[in-house]
N, C-alpha and C positions, 0 to 999 in steps of 0.2 A: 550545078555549081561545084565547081573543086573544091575539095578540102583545106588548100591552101588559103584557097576567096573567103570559102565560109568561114575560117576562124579568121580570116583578118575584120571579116562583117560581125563576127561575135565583139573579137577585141574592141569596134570601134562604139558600138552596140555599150559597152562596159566603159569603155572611156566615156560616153555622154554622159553617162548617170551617173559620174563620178563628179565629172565636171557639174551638174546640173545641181549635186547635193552640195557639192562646195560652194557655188555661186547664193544657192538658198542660205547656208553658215555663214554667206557674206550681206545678209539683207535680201537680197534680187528673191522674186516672184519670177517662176519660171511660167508663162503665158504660153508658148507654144514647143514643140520638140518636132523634127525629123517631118518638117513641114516641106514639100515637091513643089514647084512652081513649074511654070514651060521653059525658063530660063534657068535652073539650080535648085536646089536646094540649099535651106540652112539648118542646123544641127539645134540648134537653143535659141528662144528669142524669152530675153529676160526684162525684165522691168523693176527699178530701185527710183523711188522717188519719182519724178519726170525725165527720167532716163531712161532712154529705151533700147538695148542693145541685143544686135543680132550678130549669134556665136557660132561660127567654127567651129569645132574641136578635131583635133588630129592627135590620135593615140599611136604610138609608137611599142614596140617593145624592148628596146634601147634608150635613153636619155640622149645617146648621140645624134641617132637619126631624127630628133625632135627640130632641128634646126635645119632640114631638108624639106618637112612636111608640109611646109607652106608656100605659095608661091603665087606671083600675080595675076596668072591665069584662072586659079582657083578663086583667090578673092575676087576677081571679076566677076566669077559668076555668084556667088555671095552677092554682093554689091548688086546685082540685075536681078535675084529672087527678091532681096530685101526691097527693092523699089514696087515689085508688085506687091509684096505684103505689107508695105508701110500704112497705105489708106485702113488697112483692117486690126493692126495694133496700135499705129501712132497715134491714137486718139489723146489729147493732154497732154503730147512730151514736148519736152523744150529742149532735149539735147538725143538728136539721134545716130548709134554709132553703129559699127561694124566691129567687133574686138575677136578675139583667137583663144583658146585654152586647149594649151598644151598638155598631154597628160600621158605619164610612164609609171613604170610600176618603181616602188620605192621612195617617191619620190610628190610633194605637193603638187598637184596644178600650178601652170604657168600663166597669168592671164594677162595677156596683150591686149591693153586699151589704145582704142580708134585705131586700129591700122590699115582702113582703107580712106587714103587721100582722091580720090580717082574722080 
């Protein structure tokens, strides 16, 4: 692996666990992290009450490039892990999303609720 790859795998590595402690300061039970399927991967699957949301995160080291990171191809495949791992978290939710956190240095977490329509 290049050194350039491995620190973007560190940074992004640091950007979950930032994400992951902020979401727990927000109430959310963090249930699964850095979970593979045959279709994607998702970064955080958090649980708040009977809501059950599967996270994104994309860590930049810019605030700028924070508004490039995401895109609907990516979400797609989000949206095609999370339907394989739904049977195995969604047990009891009444409201199941897909949401985004944004994460630069200096700066809160950004967190995009439900943004996959698809």
């Amino acid at each position: 692996m290049s050194a350039r790859r491995e620190n973007a795998e560190k940074r992004g590595r640091r950007g979950e666990t930032i994400a992951a402690w902020w979401l727990r300061l927000q109430g959310w039970h963090i249930v699964g992290e850095r979970i593979k399927t045959p279709r994607g991967e998702v970064d955080l699957i958090a649980r708040r009450g009977k809501t059950l949301a599967f996270i994104e995160v994309k860590t930049r080291r810019k605030d700028a490039d924070l508004s490039l990171a995401i895109d609907h191809p990516r979400l797609r495949r989000v949206a095609a892990a999370a339907d394989l791992l739904y049977p195995r978290f969604a047990k009891g939710a009444e409201n199941v999303r897909i949401d985004v956190i944004l994460v630069a240095p200096w700066r809160m977490p950004h967190h995009l609720v439900n943004v996959w329509h698809g």
